[in-house]
KOLGUTI-112800 format. One line per field, with one value per residue (C-alpha): x, y, z; residue in three letters. Coordinates in nm, 4 decimals. Layout:
xx: (X;...) .
yy: (Y;...) .
zz: (Z;...) .
type: (ala;...) .
// end
This chain:
xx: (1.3192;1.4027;1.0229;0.9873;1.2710;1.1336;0.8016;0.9000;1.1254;0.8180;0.5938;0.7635;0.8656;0.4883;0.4675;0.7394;0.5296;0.2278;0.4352;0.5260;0.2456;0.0343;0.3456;0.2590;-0.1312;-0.0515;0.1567;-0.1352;-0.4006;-0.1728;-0.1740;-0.5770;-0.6078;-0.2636;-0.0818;0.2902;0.5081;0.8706;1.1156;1.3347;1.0192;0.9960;1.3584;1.3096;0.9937;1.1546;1.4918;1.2944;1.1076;1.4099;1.5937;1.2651;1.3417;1.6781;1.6458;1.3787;1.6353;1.8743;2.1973;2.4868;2.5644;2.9398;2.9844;3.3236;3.4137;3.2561;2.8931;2.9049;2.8444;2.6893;2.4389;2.6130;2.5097;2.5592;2.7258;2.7596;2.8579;2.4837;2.4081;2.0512;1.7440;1.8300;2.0895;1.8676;1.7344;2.1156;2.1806;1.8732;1.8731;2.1963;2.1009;1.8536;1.8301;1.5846;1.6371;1.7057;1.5265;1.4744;1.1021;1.0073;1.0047;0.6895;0.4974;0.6152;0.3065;0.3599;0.7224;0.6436;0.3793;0.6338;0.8843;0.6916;0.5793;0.9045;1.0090;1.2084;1.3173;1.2444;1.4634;1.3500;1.6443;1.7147;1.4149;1.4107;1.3927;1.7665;1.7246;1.4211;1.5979;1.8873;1.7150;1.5247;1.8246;2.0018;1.7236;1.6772;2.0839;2.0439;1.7668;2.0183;1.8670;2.0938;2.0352;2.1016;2.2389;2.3569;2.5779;2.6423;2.2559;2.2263;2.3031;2.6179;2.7259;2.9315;3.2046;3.2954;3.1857;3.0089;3.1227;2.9843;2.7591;2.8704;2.5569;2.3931;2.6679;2.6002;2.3851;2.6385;2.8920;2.6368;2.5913;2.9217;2.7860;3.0475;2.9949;3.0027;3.1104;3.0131;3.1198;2.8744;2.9967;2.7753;2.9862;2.8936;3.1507;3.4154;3.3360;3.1406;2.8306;2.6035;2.2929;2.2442;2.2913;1.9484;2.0674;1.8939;1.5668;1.5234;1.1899;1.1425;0.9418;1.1918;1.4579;1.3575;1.2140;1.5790;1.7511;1.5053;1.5928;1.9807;2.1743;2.2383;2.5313;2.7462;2.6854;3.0041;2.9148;3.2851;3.2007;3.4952;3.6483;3.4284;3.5324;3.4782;3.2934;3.3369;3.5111;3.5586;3.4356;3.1527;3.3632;3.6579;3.4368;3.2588;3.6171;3.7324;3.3718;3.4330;3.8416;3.7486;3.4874;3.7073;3.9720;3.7999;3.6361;3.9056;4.2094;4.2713;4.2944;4.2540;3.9621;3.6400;3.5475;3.2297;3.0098;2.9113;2.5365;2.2307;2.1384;1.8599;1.8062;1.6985) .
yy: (5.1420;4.7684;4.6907;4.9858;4.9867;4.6122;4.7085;4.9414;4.7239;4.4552;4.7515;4.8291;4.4760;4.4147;4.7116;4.5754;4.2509;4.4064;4.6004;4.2384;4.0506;4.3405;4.3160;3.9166;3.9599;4.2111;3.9141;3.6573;3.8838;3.9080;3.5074;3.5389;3.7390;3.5632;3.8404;3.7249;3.8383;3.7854;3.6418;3.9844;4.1701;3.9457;4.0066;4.4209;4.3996;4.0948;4.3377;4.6318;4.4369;4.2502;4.6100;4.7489;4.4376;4.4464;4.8050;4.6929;4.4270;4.5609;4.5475;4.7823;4.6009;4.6955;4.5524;4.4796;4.4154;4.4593;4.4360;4.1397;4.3371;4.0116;3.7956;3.5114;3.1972;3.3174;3.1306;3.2469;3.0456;3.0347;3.1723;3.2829;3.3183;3.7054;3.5913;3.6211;3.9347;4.1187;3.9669;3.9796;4.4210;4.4194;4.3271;4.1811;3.8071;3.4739;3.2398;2.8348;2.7284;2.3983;2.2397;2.3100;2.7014;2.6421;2.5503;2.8094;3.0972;3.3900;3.3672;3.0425;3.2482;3.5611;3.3574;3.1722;3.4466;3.6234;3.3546;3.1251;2.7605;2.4980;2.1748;1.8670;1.7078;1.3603;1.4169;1.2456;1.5603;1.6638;1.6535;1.8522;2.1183;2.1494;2.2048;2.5131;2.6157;2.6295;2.7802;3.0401;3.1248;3.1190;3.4123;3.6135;3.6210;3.5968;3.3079;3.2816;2.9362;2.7963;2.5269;2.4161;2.3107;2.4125;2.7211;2.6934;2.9164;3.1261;2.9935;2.7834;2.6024;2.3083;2.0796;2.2603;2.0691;2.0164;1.8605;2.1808;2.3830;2.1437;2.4518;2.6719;2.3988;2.3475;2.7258;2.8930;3.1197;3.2280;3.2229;3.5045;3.3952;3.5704;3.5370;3.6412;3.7617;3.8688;3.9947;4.1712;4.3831;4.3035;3.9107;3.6144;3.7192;3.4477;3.5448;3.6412;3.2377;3.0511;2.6959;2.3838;2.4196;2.7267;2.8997;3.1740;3.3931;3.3371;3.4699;3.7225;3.8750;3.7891;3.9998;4.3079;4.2657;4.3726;4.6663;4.6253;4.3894;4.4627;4.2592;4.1979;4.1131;4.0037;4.0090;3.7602;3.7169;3.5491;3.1864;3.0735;2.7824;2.6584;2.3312;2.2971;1.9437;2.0410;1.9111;2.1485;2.3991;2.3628;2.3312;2.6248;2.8604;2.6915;2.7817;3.1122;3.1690;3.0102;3.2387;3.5332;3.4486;3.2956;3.3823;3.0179;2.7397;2.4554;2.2360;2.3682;2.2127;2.0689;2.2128;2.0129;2.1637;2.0395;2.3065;2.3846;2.5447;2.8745) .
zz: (4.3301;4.1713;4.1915;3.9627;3.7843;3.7037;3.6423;3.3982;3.2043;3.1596;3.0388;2.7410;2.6699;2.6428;2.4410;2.2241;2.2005;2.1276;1.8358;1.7063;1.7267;1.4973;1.2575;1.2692;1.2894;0.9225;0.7560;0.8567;0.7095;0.3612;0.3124;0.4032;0.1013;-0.0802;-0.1116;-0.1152;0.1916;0.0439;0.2394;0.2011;0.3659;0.6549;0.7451;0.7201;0.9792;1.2045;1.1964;1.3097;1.5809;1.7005;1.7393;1.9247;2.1451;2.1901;2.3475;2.5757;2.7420;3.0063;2.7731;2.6863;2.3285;2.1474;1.8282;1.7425;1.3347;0.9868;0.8789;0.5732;0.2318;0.1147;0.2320;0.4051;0.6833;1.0180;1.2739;1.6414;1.9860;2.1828;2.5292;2.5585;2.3742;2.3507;2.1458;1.8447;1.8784;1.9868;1.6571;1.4971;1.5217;1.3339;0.9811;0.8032;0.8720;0.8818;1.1757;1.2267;1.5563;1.6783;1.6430;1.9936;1.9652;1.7402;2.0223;2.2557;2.3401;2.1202;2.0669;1.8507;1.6413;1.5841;1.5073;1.2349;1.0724;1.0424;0.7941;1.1115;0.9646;1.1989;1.2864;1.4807;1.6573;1.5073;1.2254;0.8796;0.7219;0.6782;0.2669;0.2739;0.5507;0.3452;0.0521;0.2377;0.3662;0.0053;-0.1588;0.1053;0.0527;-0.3213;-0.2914;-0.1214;0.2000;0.5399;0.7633;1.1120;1.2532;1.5914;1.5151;1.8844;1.8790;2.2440;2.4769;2.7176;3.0315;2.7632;2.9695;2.7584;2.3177;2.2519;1.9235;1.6247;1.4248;1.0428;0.9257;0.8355;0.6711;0.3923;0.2409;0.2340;0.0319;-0.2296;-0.2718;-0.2244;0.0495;0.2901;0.6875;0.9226;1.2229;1.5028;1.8882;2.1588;2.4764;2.7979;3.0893;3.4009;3.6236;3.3516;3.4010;3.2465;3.3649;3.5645;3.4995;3.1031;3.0186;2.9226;3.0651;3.2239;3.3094;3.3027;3.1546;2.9633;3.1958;3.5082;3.2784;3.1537;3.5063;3.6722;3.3931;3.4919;3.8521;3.7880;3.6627;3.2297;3.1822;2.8328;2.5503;2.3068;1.9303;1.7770;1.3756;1.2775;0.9118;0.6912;0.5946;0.2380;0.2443;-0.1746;-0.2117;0.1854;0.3664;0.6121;0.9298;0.7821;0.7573;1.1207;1.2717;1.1093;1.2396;1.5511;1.5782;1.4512;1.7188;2.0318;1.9688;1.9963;2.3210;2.5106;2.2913;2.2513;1.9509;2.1891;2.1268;2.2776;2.6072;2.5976;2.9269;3.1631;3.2712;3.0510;2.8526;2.6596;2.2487;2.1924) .
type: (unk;unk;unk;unk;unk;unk;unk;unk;unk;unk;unk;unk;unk;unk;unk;unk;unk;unk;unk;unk;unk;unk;unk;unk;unk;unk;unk;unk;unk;unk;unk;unk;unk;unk;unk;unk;unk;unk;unk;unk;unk;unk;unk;unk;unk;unk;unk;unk;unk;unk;unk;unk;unk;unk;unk;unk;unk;unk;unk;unk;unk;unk;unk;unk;unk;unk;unk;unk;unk;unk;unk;unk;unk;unk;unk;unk;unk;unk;unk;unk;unk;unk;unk;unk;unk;unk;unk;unk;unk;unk;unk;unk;unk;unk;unk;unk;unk;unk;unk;unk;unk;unk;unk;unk;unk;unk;unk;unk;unk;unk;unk;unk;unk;unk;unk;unk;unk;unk;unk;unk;unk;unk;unk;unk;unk;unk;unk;unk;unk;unk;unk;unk;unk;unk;unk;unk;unk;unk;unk;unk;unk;unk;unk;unk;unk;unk;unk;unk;unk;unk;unk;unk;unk;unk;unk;unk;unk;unk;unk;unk;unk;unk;unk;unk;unk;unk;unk;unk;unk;unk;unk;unk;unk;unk;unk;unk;unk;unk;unk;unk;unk;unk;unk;unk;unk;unk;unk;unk;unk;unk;unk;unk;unk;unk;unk;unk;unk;unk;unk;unk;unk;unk;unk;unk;unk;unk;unk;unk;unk;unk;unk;unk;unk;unk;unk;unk;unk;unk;unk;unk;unk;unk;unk;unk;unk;unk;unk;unk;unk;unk;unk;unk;unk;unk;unk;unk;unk;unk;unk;unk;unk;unk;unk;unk;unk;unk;unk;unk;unk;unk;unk;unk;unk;unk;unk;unk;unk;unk;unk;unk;unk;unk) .
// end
């Protein structure tokens, strides 16, 4: 029964593939012939696909809070790589990665195509990335951030980053923050984390081998962001966010496994 309760799970997360790479193949064809694909279109079809997706995973997702009214930066504690798409089905949004997911076999061409901003750890680019990231908020398009940088164990937050919050100073976009929680049999659960060296495939085919796990999306208060300090502003997303996993204001405890970016 697990072999085919597994086998059927892959099937129609190929299907769901297949579904995303025609949506990607249809947005490559439009530059061919320079037709513009706005950045608001890319969100609709990425927010359809990532809600195909998140079906196709073995979750039970509650969402807990508001829906913005307003596009806003998104800012949510990171666990997996299904992260984005739990969070991706929601509303319509565009995505900050890190470099390396552009290289990644078909997940590296979706996400390109469905507008995804790219980040190289340490890179000289900072001005030109904020500058994307400003312009993309002052078209009144969402945007999707990790601040941590990394995935953790959900057990616990990593320092939030204030560097790239910068866009939403200079624009006087609010953040949503957003807390993520996976549990299985009313705990943490083990095996939902994408940590150390872990690989894509692997993960995905132990998730299929067990019974759905519940996913909790906490929509938090949004924070103002005009005439804050970026630091302020991190610390605040990051309070905001601690609380509401672990009901507490103390400092988050950096985790001690390597982890890796989604």
């Amino acid at each position: 029964m697990q072999r085919l309760r597994v086998l059927a799970r892959v099937l129609r997360v190929l299907l769901v593939v297949m579904f995303g790479l025609g949506m990607a193949a249809l947005f490559t064809f439009y530059e061919q012939l320079r037709i513009p694909a706005s950045a608001e279109r890319r969100q609709r079809w990425s927010q359809l696909f990532m809600r195909k997706l998140s079906n196709a995973l073995p979750f039970k997702v509650r969402v807990l809070g508001q829906l913005p009214q307003q596009p806003m930066l998104w800012v949510s504690n990171h666990v997996s790589w299904t992260d984005i798409p739990l969070l991706g089905m929601l509303t319509p949004l565009s995505f900050l990665s890190k470099a390396e997911v552009r290289t990644w076999p078909v997940a590296g061409w979706l996400a390109l195509k469905a507008g995804t901003l790219f980040i190289r750890r340490g890179g000289s680019d900072s001005q030109l990335l904020r500058s994307q990231i400003s312009q993309h908020l002052q078209h009144a398009c969402a945007l999707l951030m990790f601040p941590e940088g990394t995935t953790t164990d959900g057990r616990s937050l990593r320092t939030f980053h204030g560097r790239l919050l910068a866009s939403a100073i200079d624009t006087q976009v609010p953040l949503q923050p957003v807390a993520l929680r996976y549990l299985r049999d009313g705990q943490v659960d083990p095996i939902a984390p994408f940590v150390g060296d872990d690989d894509l495939l692997s993960h995905l085919m132990r998730l299929f081998k067990h019974e759905c796990a519940e996913v909790e999306i906490h929509l938090l208060k949004p924070i103002p962001s005009s005439g804050e300090e970026r630091a302020a502003l991190a610390f605040k997303a990051q309070q905001a966010i601690q609380t509401a996993l672990f009901g507490t204001n103390q400092p988050a405890v950096q985790t001690q496994r390597r982890a890796k970016a989604a």
